[in-house]
C-alpha positions as CSV (number, residue, x, y, z in Angstrom):
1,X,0.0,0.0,0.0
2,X,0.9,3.2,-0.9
3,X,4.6,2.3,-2.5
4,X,5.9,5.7,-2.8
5,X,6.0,6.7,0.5
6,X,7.7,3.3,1.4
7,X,11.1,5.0,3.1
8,X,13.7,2.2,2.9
9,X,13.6,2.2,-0.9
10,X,13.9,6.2,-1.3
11,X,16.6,6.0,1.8
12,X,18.9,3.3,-0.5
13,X,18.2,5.6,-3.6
14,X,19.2,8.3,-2.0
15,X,22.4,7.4,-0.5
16,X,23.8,5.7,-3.6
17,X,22.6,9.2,-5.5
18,X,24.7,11.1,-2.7
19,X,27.5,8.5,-2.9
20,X,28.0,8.9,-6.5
21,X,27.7,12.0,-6.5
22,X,30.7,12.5,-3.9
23,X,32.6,10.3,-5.8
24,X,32.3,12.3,-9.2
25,X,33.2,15.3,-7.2
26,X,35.6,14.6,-5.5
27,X,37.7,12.4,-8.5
28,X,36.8,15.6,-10.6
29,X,38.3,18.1,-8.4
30,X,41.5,15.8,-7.5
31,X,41.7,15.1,-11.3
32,X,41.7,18.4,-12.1
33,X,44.1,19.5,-9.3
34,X,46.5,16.6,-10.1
35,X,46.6,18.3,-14.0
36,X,47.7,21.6,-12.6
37,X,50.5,20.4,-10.9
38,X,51.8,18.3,-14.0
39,X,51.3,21.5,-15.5
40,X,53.1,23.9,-13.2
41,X,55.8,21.6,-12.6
42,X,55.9,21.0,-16.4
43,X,56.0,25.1,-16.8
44,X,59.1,25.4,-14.1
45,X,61.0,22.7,-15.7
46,X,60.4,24.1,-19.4
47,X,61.6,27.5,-18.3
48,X,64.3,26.1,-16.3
49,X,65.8,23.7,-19.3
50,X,64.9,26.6,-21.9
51,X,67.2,28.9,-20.0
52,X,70.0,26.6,-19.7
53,X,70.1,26.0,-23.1
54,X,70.2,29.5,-23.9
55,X,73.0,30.0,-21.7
56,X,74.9,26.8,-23.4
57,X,74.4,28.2,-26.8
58,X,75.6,31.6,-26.0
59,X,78.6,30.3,-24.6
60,X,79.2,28.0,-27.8
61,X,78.8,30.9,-29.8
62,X,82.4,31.9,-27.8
63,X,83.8,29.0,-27.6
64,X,86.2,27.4,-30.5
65,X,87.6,25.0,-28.5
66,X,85.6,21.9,-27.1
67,X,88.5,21.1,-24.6
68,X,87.5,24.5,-22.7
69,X,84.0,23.5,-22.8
70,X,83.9,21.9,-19.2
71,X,85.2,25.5,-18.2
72,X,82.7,27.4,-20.0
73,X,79.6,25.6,-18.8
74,X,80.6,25.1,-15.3
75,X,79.1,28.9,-13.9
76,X,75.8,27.0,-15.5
77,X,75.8,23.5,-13.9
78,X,76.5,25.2,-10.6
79,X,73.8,27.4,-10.9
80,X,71.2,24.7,-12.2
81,X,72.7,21.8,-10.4
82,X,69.9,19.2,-11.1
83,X,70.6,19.7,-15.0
84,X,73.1,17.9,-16.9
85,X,74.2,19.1,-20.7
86,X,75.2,16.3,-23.4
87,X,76.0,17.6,-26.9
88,X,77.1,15.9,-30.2
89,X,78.4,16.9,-33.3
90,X,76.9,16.3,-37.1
91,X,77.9,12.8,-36.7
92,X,75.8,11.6,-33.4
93,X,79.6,12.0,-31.5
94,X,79.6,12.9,-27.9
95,X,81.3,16.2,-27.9
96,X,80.2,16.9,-24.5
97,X,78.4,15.8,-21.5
98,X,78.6,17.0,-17.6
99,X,79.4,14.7,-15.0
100,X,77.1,12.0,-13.6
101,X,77.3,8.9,-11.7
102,X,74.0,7.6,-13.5
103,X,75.2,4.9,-15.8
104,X,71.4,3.8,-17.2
105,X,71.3,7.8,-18.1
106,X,73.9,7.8,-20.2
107,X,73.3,4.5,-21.8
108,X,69.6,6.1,-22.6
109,X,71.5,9.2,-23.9
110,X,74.0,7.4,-26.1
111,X,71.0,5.4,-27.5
112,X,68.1,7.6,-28.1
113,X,69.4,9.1,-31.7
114,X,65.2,9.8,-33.0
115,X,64.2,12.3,-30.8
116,X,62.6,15.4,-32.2
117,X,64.1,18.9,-32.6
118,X,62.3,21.0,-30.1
119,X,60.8,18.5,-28.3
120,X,60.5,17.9,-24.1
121,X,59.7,14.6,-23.7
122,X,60.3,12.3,-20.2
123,X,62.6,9.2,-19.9
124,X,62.5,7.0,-17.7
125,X,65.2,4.5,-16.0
126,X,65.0,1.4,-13.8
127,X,65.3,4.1,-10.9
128,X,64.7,7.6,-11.7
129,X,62.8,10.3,-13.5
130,X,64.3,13.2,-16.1
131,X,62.8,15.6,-18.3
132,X,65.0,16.3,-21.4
133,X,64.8,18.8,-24.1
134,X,66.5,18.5,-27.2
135,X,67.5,21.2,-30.2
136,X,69.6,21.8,-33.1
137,X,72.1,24.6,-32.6
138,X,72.9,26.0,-36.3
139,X,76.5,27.4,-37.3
140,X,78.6,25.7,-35.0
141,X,81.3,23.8,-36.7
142,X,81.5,21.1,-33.6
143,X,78.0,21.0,-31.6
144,X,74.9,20.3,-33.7
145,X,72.7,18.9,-31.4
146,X,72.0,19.7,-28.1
147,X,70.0,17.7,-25.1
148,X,69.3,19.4,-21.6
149,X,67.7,17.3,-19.0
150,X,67.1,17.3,-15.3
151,X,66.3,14.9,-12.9
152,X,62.3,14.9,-11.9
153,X,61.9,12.3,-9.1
154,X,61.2,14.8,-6.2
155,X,58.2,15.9,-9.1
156,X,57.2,12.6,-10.1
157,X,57.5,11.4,-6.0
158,X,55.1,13.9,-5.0
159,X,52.3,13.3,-7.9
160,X,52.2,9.7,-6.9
161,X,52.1,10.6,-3.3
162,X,49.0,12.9,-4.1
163,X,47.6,10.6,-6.5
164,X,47.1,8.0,-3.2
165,X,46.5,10.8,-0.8
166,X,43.6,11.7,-2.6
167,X,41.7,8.6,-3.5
168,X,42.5,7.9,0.2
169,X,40.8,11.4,1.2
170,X,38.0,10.4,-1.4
171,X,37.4,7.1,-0.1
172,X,37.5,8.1,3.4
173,X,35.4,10.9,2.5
174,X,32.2,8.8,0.7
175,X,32.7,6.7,3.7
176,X,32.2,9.3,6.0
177,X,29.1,11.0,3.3
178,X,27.4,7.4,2.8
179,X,27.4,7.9,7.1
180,X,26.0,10.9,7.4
181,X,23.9,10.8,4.5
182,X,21.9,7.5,6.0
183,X,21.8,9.3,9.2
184,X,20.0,12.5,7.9
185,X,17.9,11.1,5.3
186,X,16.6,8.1,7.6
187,X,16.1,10.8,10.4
188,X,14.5,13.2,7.8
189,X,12.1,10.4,6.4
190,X,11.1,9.3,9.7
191,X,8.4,11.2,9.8
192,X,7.3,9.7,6.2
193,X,7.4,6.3,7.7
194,X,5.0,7.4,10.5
195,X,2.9,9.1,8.0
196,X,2.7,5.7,6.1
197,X,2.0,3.6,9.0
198,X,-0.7,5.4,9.9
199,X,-2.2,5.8,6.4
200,X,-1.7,1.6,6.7
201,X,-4.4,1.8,9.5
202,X,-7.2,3.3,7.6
203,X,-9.4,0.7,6.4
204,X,-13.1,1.5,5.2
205,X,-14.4,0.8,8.8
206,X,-12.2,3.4,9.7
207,X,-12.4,6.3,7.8
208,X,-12.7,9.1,10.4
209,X,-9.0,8.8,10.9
210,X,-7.2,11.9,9.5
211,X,-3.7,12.8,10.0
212,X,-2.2,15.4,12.7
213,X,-0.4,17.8,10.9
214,X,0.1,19.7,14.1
215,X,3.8,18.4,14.9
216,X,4.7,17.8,11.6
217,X,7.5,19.5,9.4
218,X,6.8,22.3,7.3
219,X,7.9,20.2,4.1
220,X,4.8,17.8,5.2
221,X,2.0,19.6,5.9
222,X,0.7,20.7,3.0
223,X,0.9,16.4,2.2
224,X,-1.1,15.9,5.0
225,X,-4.0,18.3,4.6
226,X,-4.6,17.3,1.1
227,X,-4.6,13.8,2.6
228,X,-7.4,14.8,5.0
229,X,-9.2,16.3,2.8
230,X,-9.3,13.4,0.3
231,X,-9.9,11.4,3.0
232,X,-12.8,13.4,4.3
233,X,-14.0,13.7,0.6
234,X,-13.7,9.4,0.7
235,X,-15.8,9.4,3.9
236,X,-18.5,11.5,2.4
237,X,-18.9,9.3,-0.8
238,X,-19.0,6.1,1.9
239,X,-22.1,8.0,4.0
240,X,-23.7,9.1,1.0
241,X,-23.7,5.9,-1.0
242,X,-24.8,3.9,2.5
243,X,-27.3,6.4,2.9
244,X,-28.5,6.2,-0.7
245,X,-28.8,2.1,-0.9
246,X,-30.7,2.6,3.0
247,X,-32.8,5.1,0.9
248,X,-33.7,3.5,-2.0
249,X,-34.2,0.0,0.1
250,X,-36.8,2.2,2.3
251,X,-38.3,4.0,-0.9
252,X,-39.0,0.7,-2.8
253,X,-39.7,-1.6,0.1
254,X,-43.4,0.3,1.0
255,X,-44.6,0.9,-2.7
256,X,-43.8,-3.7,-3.3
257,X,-45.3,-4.0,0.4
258,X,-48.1,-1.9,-0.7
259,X,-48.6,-3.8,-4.2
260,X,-48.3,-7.6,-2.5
261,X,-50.8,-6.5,0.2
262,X,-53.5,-5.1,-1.8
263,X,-52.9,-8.2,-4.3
264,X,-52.9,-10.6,-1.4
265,X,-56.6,-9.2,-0.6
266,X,-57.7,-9.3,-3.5
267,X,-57.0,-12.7,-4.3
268,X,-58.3,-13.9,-0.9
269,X,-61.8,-14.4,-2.3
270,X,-63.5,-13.5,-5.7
271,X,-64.7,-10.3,-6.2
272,X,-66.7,-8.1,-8.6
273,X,-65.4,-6.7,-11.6
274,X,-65.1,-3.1,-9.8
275,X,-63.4,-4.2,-7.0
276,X,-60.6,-5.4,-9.3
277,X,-60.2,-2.7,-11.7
278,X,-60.2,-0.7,-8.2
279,X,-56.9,-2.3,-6.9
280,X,-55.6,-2.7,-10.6
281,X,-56.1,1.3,-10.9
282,X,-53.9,1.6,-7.4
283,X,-51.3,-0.6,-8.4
284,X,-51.0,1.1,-11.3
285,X,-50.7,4.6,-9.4
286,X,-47.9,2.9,-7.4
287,X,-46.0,1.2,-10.6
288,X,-45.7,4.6,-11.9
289,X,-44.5,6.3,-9.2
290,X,-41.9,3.2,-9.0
291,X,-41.5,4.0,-12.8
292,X,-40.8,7.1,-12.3
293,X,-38.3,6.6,-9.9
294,X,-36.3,4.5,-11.3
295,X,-36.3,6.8,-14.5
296,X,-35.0,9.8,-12.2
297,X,-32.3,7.6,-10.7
298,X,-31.6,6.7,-14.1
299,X,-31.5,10.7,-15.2
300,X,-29.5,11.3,-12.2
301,X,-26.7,8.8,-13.0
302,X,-26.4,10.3,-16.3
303,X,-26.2,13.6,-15.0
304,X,-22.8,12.5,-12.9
305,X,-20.7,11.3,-15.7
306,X,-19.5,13.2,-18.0
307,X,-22.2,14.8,-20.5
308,X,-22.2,16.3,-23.4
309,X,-22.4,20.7,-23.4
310,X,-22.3,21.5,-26.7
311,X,-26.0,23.7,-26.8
312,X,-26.1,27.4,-26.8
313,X,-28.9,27.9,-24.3
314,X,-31.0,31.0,-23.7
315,X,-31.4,30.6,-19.6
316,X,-34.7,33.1,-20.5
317,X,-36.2,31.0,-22.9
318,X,-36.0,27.9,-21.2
319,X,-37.7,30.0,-17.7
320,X,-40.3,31.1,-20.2
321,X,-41.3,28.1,-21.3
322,X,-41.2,26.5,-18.1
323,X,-43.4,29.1,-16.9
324,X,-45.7,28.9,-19.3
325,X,-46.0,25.0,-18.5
326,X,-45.9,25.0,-15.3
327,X,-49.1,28.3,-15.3
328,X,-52.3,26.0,-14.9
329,X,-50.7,24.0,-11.7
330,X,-49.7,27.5,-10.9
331,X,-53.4,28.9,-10.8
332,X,-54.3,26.1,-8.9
333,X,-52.3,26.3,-6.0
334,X,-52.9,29.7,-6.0
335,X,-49.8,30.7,-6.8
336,X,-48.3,33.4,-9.0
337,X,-44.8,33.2,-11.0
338,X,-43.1,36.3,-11.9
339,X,-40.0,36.5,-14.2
340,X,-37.6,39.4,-13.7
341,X,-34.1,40.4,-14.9
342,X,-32.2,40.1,-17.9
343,X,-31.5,37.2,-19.7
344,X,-28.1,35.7,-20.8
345,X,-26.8,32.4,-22.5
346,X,-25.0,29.8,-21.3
347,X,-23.0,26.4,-23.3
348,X,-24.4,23.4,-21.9
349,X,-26.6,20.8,-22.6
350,X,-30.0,22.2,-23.2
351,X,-32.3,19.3,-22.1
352,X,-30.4,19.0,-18.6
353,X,-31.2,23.0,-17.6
354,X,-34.7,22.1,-19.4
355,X,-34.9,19.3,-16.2
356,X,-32.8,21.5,-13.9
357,X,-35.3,24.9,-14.3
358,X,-38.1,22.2,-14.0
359,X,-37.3,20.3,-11.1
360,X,-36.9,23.9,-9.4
361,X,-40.0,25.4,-10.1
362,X,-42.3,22.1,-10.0
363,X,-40.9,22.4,-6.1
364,X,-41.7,25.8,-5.5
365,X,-45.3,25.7,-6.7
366,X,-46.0,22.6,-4.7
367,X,-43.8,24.0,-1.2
368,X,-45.2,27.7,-1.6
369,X,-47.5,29.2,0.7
370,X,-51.2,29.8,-0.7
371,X,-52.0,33.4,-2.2
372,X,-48.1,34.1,-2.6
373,X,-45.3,34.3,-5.8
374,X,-43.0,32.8,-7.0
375,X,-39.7,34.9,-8.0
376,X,-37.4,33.5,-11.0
377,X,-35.1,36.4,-11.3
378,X,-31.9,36.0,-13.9
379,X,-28.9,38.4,-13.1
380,X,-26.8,38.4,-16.3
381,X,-23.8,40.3,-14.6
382,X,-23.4,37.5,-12.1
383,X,-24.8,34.8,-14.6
384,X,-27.1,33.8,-12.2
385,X,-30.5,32.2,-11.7
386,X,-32.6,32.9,-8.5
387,X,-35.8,31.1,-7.7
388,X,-37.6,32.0,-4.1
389,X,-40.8,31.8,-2.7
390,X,-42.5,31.6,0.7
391,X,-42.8,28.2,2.4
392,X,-46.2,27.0,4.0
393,X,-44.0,25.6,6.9
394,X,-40.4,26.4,8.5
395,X,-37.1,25.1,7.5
396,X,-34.7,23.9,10.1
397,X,-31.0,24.9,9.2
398,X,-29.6,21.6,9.1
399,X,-32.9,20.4,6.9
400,X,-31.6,23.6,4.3
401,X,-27.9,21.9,4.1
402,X,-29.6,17.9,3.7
403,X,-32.3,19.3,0.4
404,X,-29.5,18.1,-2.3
405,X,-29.5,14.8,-0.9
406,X,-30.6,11.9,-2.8
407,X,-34.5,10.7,-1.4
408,X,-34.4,13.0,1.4
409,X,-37.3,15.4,2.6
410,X,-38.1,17.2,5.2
411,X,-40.5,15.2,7.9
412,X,-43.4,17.2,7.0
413,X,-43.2,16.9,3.1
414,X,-43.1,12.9,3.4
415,X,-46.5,12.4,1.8
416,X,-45.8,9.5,-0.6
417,X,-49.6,10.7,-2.3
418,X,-48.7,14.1,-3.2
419,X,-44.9,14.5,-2.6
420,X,-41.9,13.5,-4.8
421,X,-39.5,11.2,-4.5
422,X,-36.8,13.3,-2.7
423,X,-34.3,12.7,-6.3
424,X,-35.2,16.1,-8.3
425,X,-33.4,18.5,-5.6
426,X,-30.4,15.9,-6.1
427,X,-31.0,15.8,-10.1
428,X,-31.0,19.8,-9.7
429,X,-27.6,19.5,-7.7
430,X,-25.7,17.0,-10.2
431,X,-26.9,19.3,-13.5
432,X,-25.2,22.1,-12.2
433,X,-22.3,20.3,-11.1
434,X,-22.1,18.7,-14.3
435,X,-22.0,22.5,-15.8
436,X,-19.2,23.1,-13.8
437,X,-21.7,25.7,-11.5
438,X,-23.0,26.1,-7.8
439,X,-25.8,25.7,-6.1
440,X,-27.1,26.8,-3.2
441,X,-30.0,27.3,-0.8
442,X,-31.0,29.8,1.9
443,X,-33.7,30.1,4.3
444,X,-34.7,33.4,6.2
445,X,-38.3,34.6,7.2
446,X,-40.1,32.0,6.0
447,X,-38.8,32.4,2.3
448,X,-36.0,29.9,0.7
449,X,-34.1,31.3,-2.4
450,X,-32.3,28.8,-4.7
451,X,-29.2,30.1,-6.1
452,X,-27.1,28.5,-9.2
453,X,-24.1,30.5,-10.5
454,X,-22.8,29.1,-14.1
């Protein structure tokens, strides 16, 4: 029940979101960090080796002699002493090269004749690290090509060294996210696993539970009210539809009662042709007012899925006519119906407001008070139809909030020989609904006013 809220799940999803997440970041930024060091120790060692060689072929510009070039580049090596200098001539002979105890060096050096002019490159030995630079040096009868190096280990030492620091630091640190992120989100979602428990406890016996919001966080309130309120809104349906079957069991069960009786009687013993066209003529009365019935409930089930509006319909017209139908059962009762305002048109289905502006007035010519009228007044500004009248008995407050519902009337209207069926209020109720309007009623001084607003 309810899957979404279940908190484990969105706890797990969570975490492993946050974990990545860390991850990415953090091998991002020490990535990134680990480039820029390459690259600033690549810059220092560039400008160092560039600067030597400079030096060395100024000083071979000088220099005629190779014997006195030990002499000439010795200010140099003691001013860069990590660097060493190796020169040939045309022929790939050693002309020169500084002093060093590195054996594997100078094997690489004797051996690597296809480097490119211009080019810094890193060689590597069974032990150490060096960055060389190679060039051609033009008009210079003995030295053609030159190579600078230096030795990189301290460099290359420390990249490795912060290479391992950092996935250390990175693992350490999702270790230490993964921790604290379980610990805030399953604290955080805590109150969502409440929330679902307690939504686990309402069954259809128990739908008066609602929710507190009270102690809640802010984030979770506004998911609990609207859960109340749906809830309430379920509640409502539940009463209404229990109400409704209780209704329609009561309605039916006296009309068959009524029928079987009568028949039973008359069946007892034979009788004369009156008597039975007598109790044929009541059961007749009664199948027609079941008829009826049943047609409204059909009408009113319509009326709550979805219809068709597609008619342009002239709220006046439709009054007028009404009026006009209803004028002799008017005169009867001794009633009057007066039609004021201004008329305006409405989309909609036209035989629906037909029933609606029917149902209305057929109720307020039967409930009106003797010698009094009827007022149907249309307020185009507001698009709004009015209907009120004078009552021949007083309305209870809570009777005025129960007239939409489905077979009710008030105690003193239950005549089952000249009242309704307590459906046309409720027919009323769902065409206006259906229209995407309001209805509502009001009671005050012995006069109740009908109000729907399209």
């Amino acid at each position: 029940m309810l899957k979404f809220l279940n908190p484990k799940s969105l706890i797990l999803r969570l975490m492993a979101a946050v974990s990545f997440a860390t991850v990415l970041i953090f091998l991002f930024f020490g990535l990134y960090i680990e480039y820029t060091v390459k690259v600033h120790f690549t810059e220092m060692d560039m400008y160092e080796l560039e600067l030597v060689s400079k030096s060395v072929q100024n000083n071979l510009e000088f220099t005629h002699n190779t014997s006195t070039l030990e002499t000439s580049f010795a200010p140099i090596l003691l001013a860069h002493p990590n660097v060493f200098i190796y020169l040939e001539d045309k022929y790939g002979k050693m002309v020169y090269m500084s002093e060093s105890d590195n054996g594997d060096l100078i094997a690489l050096i004797t051996k690597n004749r296809l480097l490119q002019d211009e080019k810094l490159q890193v060689w590597e030995t069974r032990e150490n690290y060096y960055r060389i630079l190679t060039s051609v040096i033009q008009n210079n009868e003995h030295v053609t090509k030159m190579t600078v190096g230096m030795n990189i280990d301290f460099h290359q030492h420390y990249i490795h060294y912060f290479r391992a620091s950092l996935w250390f630091a990175t693992l350490i640190a999702c270790f230490i996210t993964v921790i604290t992120s379980f610990l805030v989100i399953y604290f955080g979602f805590k109150p969502v696993k409440t929330i679902s428990k307690k939504i686990q406890e309402i069954t259809t016996e128990r739908l008066n539970t609602r929710l507190n919001e009270k102690h809640a966080v802010s984030e979770l309130k506004s998911l609990i009210i609207s859960f109340n309120k749906m809830i309430e809104n379920i509640e409502d349906v539940f009463e209404r539809q229990s109400n409704f079957s209780a209704d329609i069991a009561h309605e039916l069960r006296t009309p068959i009662s009524s029928l079987i009786t009568q028949t039973q009687i008359i069946l007892s013993q034979t009788r004369k042709t009156d008597e039975y066209k007598e109790i044929l003529y009541s059961n007749l009365e009664e199948l027609e007012r079941m008829s009826k019935m049943i047609n409204d409930m059909l009408f009113l089930s319509t009326c709550e899925r979805e219809a068709i509006l597609k008619d342009e319909v002239d709220l006046a017209e439709e009054v007028s006519k009404t009026v006009e139908y209803f004028s002799i059962l008017a005169e009867e009762k001794n009633v009057a119906l007066l039609t004021q305002g201004d008329t305006f048109k409405i989309i909609g289905n036209k035989e629906m407001i037909r029933r609606a502006i029917v149902n209305l007035i057929s109720n307020a010519i039967y409930y009106a008070e003797k010698n009094s009228v009827i007022s149907i007044t249309l307020l185009k500004n507001k698009k709004t139809l009015q209907i009120s009248n004078k009552t021949q008995t007083p309305i209870l407050k809570e009777n005025i909030d129960r007239l939409f519902d489905r077979f009710y009337r008030i105690q003193s209207a239950r005549n089952r020989k000249s009242g309704g069926s307590g459906i046309g209020l409720a027919i009323v109720k769902s065409i206006v609904k259906v229209h995407k309007g309001d209805i509502s009623a009001a009671y005050d001084k012995g006069v109740i006013i009908f109000t729907i607003t399209f």
